[in-house]
C-alpha positions in Angstrom: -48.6 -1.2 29.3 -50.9 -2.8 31.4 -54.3 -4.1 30.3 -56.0 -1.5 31.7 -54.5 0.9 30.0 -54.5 -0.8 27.2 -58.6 -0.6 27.4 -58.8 3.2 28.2 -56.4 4.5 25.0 -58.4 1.7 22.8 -61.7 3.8 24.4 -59.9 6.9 23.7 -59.5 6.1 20.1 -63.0 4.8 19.5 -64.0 7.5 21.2 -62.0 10.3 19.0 -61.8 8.5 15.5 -65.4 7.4 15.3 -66.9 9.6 17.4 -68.0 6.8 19.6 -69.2 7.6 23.0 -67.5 6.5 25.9 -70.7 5.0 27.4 -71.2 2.4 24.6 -67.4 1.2 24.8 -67.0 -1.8 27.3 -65.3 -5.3 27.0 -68.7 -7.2 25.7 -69.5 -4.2 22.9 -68.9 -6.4 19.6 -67.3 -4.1 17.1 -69.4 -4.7 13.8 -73.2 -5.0 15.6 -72.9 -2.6 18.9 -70.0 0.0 17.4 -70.6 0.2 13.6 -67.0 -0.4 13.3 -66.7 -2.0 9.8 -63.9 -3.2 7.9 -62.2 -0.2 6.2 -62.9 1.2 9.7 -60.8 -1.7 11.0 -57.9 -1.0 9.3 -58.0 2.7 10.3 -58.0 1.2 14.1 -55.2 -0.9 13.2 -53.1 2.1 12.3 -54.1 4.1 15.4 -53.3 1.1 17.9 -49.7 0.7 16.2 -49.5 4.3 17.0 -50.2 3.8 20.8 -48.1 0.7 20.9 -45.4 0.7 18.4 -45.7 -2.6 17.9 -46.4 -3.4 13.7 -49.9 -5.3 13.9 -50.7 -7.6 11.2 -54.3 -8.1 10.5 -54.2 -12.0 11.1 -53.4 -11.3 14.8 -57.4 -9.6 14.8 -59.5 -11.6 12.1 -60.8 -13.6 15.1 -61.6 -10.2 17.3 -65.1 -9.5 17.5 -65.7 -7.0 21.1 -63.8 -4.3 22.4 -62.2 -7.3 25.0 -61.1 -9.2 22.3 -59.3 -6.1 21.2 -57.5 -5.6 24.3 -56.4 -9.3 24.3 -55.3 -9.6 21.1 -52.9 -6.5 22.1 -52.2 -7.9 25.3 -51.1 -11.4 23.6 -48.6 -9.0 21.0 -47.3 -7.0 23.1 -43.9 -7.6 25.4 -44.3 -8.7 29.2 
């Protein structure tokens, strides 16, 4: 999966699970302050990217994720080439 898809199912999720809109999801949006994603909402997102990627995701691999780029990075950096 390529980053850029990787970006648009992450915006699809937001978008469907939080009821996020599409405008306000882009790379720089910081999850907690721009997004209202908090942490019980993280874990819900954790659970809905293993879904897209079937890869398990441990919460260590995100503590230092803080936008909707460092999201895709972080998935980028666990997933196979």
């Amino acid at each position: 999966m390529t980053r850029d898809e990787l970006h648009t199912r992450l915006v699809d999720v937001l978008e469907r699970t939080f009821d996020i809109a599409r405008e306000r999801i882009h790379p720089e949006a910081r999850l907690g302050e721009d997004l209202d994603i908090d942490s019980i909402d993280a874990v819900d997102l954790l659970v809905e990217l293993k879904q897209i990627t079937g890869v398990r995701l441990q919460p260590e691999a995100f503590k230092s994720v803080r936008t909707v780029g460092d999201v895709v990075d972080a998935l980028v950096a666990l997933l196979p080439p």
